[in-house]
DRENNULO-534464 format. One record per residue (C-alpha): residue in one letter; residue number from 1; x, y, z. Coordinates in pm, 1 decimal, m for minus. Each point is the difference from the previous one (the first is absolute). Example, Ala and Ser with C-alpha at 12.3 -4.5 7.8 and 13.67 -1.06 7.14 Angstrom:
<atoms>
{code a | pos 1 | x 1230.0 | y m450.0 | z 780.0}
{code s | pos 2 | x 137.0 | y 344.0 | z m66.0}
</atoms>
This chain:
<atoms>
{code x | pos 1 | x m728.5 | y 430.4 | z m804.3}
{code x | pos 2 | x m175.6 | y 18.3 | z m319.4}
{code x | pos 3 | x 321.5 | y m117.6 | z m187.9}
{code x | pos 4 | x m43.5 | y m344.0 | z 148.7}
{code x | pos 5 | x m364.6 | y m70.2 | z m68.9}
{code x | pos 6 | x m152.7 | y m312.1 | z m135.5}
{code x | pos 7 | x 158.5 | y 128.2 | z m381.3}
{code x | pos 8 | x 332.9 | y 8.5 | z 82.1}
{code x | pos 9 | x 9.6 | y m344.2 | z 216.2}
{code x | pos 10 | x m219.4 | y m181.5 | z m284.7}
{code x | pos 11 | x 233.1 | y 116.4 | z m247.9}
{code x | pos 12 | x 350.4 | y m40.0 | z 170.7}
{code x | pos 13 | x m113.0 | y m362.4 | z 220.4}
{code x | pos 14 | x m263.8 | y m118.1 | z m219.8}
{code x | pos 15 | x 173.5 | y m324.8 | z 59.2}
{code x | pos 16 | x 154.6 | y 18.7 | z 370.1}
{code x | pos 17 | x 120.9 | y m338.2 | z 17.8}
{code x | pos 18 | x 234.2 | y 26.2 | z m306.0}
{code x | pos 19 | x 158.0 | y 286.9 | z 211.0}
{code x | pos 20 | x 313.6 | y 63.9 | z 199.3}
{code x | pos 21 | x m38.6 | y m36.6 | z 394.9}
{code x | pos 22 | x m361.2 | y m131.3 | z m101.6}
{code x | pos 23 | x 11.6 | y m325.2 | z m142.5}
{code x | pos 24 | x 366.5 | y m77.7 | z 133.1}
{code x | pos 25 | x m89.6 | y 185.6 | z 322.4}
{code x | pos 26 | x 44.2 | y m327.7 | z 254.6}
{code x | pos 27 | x 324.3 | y m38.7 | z m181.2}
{code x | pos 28 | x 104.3 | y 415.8 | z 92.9}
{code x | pos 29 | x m99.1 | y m77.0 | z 380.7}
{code x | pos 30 | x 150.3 | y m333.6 | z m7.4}
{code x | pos 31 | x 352.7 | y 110.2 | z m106.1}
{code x | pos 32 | x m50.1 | y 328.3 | z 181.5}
{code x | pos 33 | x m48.9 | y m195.4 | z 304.3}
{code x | pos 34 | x 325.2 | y m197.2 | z m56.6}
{code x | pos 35 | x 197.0 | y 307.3 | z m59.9}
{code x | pos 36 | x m49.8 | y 122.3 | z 346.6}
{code x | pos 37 | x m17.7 | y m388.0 | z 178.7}
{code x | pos 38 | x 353.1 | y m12.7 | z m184.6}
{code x | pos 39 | x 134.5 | y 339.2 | z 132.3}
{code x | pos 40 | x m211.4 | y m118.9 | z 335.6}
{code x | pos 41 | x m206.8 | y 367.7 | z m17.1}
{code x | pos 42 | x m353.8 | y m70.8 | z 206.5}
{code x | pos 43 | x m283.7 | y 156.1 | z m227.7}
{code x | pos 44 | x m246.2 | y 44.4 | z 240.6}
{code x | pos 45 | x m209.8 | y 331.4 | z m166.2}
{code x | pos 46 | x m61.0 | y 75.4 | z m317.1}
{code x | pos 47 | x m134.7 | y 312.3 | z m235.7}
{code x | pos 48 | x m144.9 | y m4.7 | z m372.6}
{code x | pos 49 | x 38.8 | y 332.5 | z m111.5}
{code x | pos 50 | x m216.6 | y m80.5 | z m327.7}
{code x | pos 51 | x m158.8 | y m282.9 | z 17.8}
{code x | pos 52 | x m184.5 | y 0.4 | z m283.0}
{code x | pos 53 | x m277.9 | y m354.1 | z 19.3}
{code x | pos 54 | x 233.8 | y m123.4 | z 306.3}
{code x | pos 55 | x 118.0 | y m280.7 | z m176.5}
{code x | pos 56 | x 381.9 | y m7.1 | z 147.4}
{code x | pos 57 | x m103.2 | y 140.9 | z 293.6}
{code x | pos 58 | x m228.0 | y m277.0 | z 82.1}
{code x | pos 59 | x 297.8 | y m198.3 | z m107.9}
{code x | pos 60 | x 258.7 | y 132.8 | z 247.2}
{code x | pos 61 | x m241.2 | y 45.9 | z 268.3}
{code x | pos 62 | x m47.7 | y m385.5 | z m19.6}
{code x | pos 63 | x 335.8 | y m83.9 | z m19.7}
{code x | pos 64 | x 147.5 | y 209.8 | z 246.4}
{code x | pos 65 | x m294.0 | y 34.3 | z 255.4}
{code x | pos 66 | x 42.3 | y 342.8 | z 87.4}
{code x | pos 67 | x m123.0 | y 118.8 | z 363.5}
{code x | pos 68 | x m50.2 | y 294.6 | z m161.8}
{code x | pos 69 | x m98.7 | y 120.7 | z m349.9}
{code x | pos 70 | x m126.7 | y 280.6 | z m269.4}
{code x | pos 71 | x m103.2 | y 49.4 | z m310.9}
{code x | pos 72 | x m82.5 | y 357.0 | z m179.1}
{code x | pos 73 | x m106.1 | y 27.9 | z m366.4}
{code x | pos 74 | x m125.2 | y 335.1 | z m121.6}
{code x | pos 75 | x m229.9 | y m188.4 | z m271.9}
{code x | pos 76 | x m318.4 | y m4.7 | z 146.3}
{code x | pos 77 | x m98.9 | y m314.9 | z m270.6}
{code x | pos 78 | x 295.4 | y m184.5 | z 105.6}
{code x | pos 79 | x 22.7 | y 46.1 | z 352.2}
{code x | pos 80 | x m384.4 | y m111.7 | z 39.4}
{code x | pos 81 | x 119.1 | y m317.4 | z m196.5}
{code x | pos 82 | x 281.2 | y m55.3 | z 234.1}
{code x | pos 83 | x m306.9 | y 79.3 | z 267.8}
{code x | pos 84 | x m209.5 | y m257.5 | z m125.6}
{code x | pos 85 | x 307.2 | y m287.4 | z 9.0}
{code x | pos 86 | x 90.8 | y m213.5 | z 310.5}
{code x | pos 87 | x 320.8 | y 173.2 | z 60.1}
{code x | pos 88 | x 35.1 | y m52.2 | z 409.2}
{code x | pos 89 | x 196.6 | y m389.9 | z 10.0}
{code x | pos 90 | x m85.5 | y 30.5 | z 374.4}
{code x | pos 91 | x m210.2 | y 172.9 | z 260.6}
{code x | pos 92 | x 290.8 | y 113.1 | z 209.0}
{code x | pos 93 | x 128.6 | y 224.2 | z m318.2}
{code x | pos 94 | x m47.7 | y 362.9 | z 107.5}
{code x | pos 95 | x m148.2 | y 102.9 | z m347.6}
{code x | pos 96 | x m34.1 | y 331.8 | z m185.5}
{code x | pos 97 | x m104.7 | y 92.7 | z m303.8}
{code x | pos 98 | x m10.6 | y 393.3 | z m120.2}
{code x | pos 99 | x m132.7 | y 89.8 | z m343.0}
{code x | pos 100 | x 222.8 | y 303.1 | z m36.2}
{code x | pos 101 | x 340.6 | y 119.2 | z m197.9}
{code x | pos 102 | x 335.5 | y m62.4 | z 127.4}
{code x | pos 103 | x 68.4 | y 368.2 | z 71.3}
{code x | pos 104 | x m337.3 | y m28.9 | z 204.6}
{code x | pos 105 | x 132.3 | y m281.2 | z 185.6}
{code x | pos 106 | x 325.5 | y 202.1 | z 35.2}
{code x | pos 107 | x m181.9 | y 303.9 | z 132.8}
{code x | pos 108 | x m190.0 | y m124.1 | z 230.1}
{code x | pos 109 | x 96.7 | y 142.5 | z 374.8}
{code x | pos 110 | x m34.7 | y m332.9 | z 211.6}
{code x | pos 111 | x 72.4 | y 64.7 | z 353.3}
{code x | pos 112 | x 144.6 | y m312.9 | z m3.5}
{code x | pos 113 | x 209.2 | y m48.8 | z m349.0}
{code x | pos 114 | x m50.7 | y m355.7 | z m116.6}
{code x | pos 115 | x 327.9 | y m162.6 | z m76.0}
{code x | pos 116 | x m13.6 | y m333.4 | z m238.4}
{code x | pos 117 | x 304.9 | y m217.3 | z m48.9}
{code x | pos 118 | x m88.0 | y m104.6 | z m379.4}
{code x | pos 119 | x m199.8 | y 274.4 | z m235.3}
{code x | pos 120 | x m113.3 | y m148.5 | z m362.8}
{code x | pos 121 | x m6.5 | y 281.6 | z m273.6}
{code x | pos 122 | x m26.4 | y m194.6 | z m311.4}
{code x | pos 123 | x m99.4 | y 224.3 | z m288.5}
{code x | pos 124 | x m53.8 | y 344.7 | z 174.6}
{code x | pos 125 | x 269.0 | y 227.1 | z m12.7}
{code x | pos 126 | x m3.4 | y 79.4 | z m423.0}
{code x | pos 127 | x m360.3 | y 152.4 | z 78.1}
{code x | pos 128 | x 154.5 | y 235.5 | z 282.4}
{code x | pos 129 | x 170.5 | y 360.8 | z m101.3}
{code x | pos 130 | x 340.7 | y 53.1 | z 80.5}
{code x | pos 131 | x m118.7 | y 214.8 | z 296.2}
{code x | pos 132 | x m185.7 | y m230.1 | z 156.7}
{code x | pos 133 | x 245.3 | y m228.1 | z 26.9}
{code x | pos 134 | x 238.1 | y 228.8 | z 100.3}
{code x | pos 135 | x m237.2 | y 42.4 | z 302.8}
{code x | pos 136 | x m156.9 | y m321.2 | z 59.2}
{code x | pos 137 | x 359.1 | y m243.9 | z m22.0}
{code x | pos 138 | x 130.6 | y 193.2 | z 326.2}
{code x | pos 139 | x m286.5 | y m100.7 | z 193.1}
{code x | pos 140 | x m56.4 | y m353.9 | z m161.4}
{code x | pos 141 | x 366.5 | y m39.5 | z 105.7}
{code x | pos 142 | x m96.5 | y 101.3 | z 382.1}
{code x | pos 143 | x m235.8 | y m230.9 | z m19.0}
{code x | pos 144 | x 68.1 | y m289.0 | z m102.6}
{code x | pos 145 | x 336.6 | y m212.5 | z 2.9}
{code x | pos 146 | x m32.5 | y m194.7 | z m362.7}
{code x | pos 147 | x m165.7 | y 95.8 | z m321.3}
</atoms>
């Protein structure tokens, strides 16, 4: 998306690690990850729908150590940042990473729907029209069981 070249992530994270879920992103997954230990909810998959340079999903992933996980992020600069990171904490971690939109993600006919137990959406929905979220929340909420 030409909205989320290089401009617009120099100019809004010129300075990532200042940043919300970026530089305090091992605290997000740690109390995240107590949260559910505390309501004793297994995480065992888990979705970034915008994951912008991957920072907390690299985070969760490594605290929670997903069997399964995804990342999408329709910035082709960012997502080939995330790319370029170590994001995988282990080898058994089915990974996936999509550089698409969330209503691409949405869209998308899989014969076999992917369900994820945790989705991270952390600064994506205020770029979204009210009509796409009107059509993408139903089928986030079929697929996965916390946001």
């Amino acid at each position: 998306m030409e909205e989320f070249n290089k401009s617009y992530w120099d100019t809004n994270y010129s300075e990532p690690k200042t940043m919300d879920c970026i530089g305090n992103a091992k605290e997000h997954a740690n109390y995240l990850k107590s949260f559910f230990e505390l309501e004793l909810i297994d995480i065992s998959s888990v979705v970034d729908l915008g994951a912008g340079y991957g920072y907390l999903f690299q985070k969760v992933l490594k605290t929670f150590i997903p069997y399964k996980a995804c990342a999408i992020e329709p910035s082709k600069y960012a997502f080939e940042k995330m790319r370029a990171r170590k994001i995988k904490p282990v080898e058994s971690t089915k990974l996936k990473l999509y550089q698409e939109s969330i209503e691409a993600w949405c869209a998308r006919n899989e014969k076999n729907k992917n369900t994820y137990d945790l989705a991270l959406c952390t600064s994506v929905f205020q770029y979204l029209s009210e009509d796409s979220i009107d059509i993408i929340l139903p089928i986030i909420a079929s697929r996965v069981k916390f946001i």
